[in-house]
N, C-alpha and C positions, 0 to 999 in steps of 0.2 A: 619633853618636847611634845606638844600637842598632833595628832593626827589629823591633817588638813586635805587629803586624800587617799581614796583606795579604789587602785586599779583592779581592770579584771576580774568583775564581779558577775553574778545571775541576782538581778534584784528583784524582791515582791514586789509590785508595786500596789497592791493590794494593803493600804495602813493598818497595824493593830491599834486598837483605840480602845483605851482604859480609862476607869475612872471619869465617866462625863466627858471624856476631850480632854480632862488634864494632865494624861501622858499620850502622845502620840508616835508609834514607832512603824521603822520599814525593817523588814528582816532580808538578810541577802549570805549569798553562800560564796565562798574564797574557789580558786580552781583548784583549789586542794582539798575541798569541801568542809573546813572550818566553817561555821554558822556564827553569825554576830550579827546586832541589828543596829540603827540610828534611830535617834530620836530626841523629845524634847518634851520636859514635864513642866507643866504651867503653874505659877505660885499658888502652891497646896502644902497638905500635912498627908504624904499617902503611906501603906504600908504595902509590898511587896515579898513572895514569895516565891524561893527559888525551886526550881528541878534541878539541873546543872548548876556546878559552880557557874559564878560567875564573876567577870572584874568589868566593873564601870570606869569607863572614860570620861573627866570633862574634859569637851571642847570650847564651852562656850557657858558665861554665867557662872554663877556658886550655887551650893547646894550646901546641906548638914545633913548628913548622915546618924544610925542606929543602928547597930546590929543586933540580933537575937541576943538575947539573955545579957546587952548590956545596957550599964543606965549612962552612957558614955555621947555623946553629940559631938559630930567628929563634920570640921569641914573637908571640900572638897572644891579646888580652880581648876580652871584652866591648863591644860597639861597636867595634871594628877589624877590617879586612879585607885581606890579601894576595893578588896575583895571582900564576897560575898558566898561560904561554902554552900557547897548543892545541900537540898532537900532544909533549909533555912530557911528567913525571910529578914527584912529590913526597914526599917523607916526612912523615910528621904523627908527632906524643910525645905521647899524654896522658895524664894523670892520673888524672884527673876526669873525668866525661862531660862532653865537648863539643858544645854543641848550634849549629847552622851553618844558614848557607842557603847554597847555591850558588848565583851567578848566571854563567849559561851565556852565551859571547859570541860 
């Protein structure tokens, strides 16, 4: 099931912006202090590197995924999520804007 909202939050409103404007994100904190952000990568080829694990949400769009050290291209819709272990990194394909939550672990 795709995540269509989330209550009761502290948002940055302050964007991160990577890659030229072709990911753009908000970071925002749970009342339980869980950190996750939103956001939406513009049709590129980018690679990312993690601290924290992490598991990407799509909400919106497809994407093709890579993770480190494989030679594997892995899609990703709407309601589906792929993790991604800390101190890694990943390759994302998209076409179409992809719109995401991260949840930091």
């Amino acid at each position: 099931m795709t995540t269509t909202n989330i209550a009761n939050v502290t948002l940055t409103t302050q964007a991160s912006v990577y890659f030229d404007g072709k990911c753009v994100s908000h970071g925002f904190t749970l009342a339980d202090g869980t950190k996750k952000s939103v956001g939406v990568v513009l049709p590129a080829t980018l690679t990312f590197n993690t601290g924290a694990a992490e598991i990407m949400e799509c909400v919106g769009g497809n994407c093709e995924y890579k993770l480190a050290g494989s030679n594997e291209w892995k899609k990703s819709g709407p309601g589906e999520k792929f993790s991604i272990p800390a101190n890694s990194s990943f390759e994302i394909r998209v076409t179409e804007p992809y719109h995401y939550i991260c949840h930091f672990g």
